[in-house]
C-alpha positions in Angstrom: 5.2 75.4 20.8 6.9 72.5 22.6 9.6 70.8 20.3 7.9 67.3 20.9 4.8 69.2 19.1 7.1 70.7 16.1 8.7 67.4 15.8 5.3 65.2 15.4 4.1 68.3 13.0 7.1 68.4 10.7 6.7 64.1 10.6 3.7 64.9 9.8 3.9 66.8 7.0 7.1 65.5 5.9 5.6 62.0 5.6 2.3 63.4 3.2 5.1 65.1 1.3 6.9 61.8 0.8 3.9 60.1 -0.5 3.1 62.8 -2.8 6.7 62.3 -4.1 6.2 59.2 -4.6 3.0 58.7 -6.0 4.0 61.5 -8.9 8.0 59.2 -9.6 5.6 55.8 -9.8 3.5 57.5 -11.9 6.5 59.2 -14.1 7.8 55.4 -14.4 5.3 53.1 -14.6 2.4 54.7 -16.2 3.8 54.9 -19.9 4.6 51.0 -19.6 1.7 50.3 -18.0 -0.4 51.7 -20.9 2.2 49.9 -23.5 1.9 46.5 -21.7 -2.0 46.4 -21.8 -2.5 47.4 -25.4 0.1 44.8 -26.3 -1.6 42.3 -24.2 -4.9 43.1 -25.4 -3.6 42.8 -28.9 -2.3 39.3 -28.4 -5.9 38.1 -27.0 -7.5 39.4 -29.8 -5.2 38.0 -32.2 -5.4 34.4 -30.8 -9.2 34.7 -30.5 -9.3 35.4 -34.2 -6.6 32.5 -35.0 -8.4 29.7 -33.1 -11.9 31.3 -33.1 -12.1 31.5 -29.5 -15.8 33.3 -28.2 -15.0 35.0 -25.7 -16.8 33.4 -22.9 -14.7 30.8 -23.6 -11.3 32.7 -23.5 -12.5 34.6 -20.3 -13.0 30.9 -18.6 -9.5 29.9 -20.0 -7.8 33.1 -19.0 -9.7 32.7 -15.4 -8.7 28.4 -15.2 -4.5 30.3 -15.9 -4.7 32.3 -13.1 -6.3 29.7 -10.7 -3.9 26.9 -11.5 -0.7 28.8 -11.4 -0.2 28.0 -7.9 -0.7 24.4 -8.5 1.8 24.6 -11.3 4.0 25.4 -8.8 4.1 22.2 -7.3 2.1 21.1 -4.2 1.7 23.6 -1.7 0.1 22.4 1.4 2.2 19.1 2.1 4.1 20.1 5.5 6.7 22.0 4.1 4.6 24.3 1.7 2.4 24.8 5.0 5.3 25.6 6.9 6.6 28.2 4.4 2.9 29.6 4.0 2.7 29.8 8.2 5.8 31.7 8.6 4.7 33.8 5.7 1.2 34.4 7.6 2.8 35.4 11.3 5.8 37.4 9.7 3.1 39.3 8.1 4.8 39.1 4.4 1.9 37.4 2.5 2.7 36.7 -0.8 -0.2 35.8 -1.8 1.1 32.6 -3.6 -1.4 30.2 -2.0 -4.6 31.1 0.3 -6.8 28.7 2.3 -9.6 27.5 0.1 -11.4 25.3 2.7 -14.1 27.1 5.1 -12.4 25.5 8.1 -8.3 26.4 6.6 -9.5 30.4 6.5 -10.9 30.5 9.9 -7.8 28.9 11.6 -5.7 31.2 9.2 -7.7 34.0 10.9 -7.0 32.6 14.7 -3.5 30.9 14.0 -2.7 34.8 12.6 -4.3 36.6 15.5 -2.2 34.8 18.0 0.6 34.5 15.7 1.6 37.5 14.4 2.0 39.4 18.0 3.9 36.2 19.5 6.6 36.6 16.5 6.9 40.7 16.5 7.7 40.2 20.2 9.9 37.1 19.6 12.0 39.4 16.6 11.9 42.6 19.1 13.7 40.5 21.9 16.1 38.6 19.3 16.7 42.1 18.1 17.9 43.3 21.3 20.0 40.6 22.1 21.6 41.2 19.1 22.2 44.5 19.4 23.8 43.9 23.1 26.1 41.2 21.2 27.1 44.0 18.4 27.4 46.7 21.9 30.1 44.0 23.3 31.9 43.6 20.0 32.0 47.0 19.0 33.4 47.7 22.9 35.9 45.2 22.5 37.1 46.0 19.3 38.0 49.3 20.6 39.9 48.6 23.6 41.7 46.5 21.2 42.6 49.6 19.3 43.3 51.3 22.2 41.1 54.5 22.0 40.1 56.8 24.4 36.4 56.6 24.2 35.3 52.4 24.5 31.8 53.6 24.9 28.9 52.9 22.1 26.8 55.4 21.0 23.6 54.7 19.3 25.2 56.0 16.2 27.5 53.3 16.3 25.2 50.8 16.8 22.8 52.4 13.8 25.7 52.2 11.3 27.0 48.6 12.3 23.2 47.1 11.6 22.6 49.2 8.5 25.9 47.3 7.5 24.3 43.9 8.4 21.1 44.5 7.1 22.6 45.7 3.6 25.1 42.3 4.0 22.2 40.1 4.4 20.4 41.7 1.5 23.1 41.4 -0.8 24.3 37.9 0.0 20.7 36.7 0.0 20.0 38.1 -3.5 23.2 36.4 -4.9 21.8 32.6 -3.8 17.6 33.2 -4.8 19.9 34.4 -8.3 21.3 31.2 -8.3 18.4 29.0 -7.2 15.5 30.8 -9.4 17.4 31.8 -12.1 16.4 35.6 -11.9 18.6 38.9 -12.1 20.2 40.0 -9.9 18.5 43.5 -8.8 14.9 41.2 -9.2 16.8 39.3 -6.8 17.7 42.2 -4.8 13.8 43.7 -5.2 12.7 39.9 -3.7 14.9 39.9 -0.7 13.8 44.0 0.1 10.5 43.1 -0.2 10.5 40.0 1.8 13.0 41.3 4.7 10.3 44.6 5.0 7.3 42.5 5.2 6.0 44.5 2.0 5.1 40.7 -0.1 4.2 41.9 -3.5 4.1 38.6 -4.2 4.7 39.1 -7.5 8.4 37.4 -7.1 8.0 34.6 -4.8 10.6 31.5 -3.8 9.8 27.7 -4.0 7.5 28.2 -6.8 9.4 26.4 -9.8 10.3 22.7 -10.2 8.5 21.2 -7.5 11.1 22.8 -4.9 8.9 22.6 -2.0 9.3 19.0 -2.7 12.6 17.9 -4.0 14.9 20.6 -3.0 14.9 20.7 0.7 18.0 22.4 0.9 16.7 25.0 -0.8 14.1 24.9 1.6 15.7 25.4 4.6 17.5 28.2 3.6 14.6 30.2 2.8 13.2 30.1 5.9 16.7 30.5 7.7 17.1 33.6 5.7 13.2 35.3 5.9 13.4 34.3 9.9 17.4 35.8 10.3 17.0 38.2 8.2 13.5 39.6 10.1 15.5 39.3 12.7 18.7 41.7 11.6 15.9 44.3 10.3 14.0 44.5 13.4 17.3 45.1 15.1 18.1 48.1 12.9 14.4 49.2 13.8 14.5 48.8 16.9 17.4 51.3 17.6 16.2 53.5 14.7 12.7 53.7 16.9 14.8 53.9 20.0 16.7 56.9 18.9 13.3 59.1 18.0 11.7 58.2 21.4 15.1 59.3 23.4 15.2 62.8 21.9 11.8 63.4 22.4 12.4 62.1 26.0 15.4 64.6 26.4 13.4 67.3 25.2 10.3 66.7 27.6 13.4 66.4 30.4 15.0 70.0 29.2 11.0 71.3 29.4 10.8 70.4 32.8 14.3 71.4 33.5 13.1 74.8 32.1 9.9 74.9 33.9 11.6 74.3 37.7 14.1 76.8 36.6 11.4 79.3 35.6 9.4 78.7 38.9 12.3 78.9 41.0 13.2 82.4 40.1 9.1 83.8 40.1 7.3 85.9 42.6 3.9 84.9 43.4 2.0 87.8 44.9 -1.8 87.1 45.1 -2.0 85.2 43.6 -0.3 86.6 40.4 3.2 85.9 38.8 6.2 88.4 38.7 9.3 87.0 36.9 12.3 88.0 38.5 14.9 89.4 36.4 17.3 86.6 34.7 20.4 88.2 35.7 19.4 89.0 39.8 19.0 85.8 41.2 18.5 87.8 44.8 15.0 87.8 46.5 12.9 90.5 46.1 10.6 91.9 49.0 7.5 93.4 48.1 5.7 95.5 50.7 2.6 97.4 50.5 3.3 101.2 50.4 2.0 103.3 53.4 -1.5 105.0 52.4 -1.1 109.0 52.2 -2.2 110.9 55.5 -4.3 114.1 54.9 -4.0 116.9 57.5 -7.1 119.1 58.1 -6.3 122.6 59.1 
């Protein structure tokens, strides 16, 4: 079996097993509070449904008018800089979730402002990407014929390590100002800027969406976008050359096949048709010839 075909099959398997991993440490951590959160929640509604005799057609429409003005709570969110945060969120392909189109006419430009969209930007961040990663090729060059070492050229390994660094810099500086703006730990934070930079968008922490920021903090703002767009940009780069790396091994393993396959035809023997393998170690010709038929004398 070709290595290209062991490779796909082991990725394969290795990415079911993954899920399967997963699925069984989310359930090990989030089931048992899962089950504690909903009997405490349910025990509150039932509690305040006794205290202010609430029926409960009536709580249901209260619980449902909570959850549909939550985003308006937020402030307003389709003045020209909530739409602009909601379009980058819609061709990044993040979607919160914080805000939707309620109009007929704003979900069917949604759907043809994201069909266009979303390919123009993942070509826009693949170029960026490798721009950048020529610009960290020449620094990394330079830096060592600075030091003076024998070997100036860049490996793909280099590269690898130098935008994992980046990537985890972005991260971590990112998460230290949304701390600071929003007010939220650190490592929620930290989960806000993964989820955002990987185009995952829970949605369940979203920026801009306390005290009228999208309004009267434009600062704040512009530095959300600057950060989703920069740091798309430094993750696709990483990407890139982590996508990069798997296609050039299988590419040197289809060239080693060939390589393999000339070699193997160059030292065979065809004879009509059929296929004699010379031995490895002779690398002479051989000559076949028919052997003479045997002669019978009469007497």
């Amino acid at each position: 079996m070709k290595k290209q075909n062991v490779r796909t099959l082991s990725l394969i398997v290795c990415t079911f097993t993954y899920l399967l991993v997963g699925a069984a440490v989310f359930d090990a951590l989030e089931s048992e509070n899962e089950r504690y959160d909903k009997q405490r929640l349910l025990k509150e509604e039932e509690t305040y449904m006794k205290k202010y005799n609430i029926d409960p057609k009536d709580w249901e429409t209260i619980s449902r008018n909570i959850f549909y003005i939550r985003p308006y709570k937020a402030g307003i969110q389709w003045k020209f800089a909530g739409a602009f945060y909601f379009a980058t969120t819609v061709v990044t392909v993040i979607g919160y979730g914080h805000s939707t189109p309620k109009t007929t006419g704003g979900k069917i430009f949604c759907m043809g402002y994201a069909l266009l969209g979303i390919p123009l930007c993942l070509v826009m961040f693949q170029s960026i990407g490798e721009r950048l990663n020529t610009f960290i090729t020449f620094l990394i060059k330079n830096i060592k014929k600075c030091l003076k070492l024998k070997k100036t050229d860049v490996s793909q390994t280099n590269l690898i390590m130098v935008g994992g660094s980046l990537c985890q810099t972005v991260l971590l500086s990112g998460a230290a100002a949304f701390s600071y703006y929003e007010g939220w730990d650190y490592i929620d934070a930290c989960y806000y800027c993964f989820i955002t930079l990987t185009t995952i968008g829970f949605g369940d922490f979203v920026a801009l969406q306390k005290n009228e920021s999208l309004q009267k903090r434009p600062e704040y703002v512009a530095f959300s976008l600057i950060f989703i767009l920069f740091g798309l940009t430094v993750v696709s780069a990483a990407m890139n050359l982590l996508v990069l790396r798997f296609l050039t091994m299988n590419t040197e393993d289809e060239r080693k096949d060939e390589l393999e396959a000339m070699e193997a035809a160059r030292t065979a023997v065809r004879l009509d048709g059929d296929v004699i393998t010379a031995n490895e170690y002779d690398k002479q010709e051989v000559e076949i010839r028919p052997e003479p038929f045997p002669t019978h004398q009469h007497q």
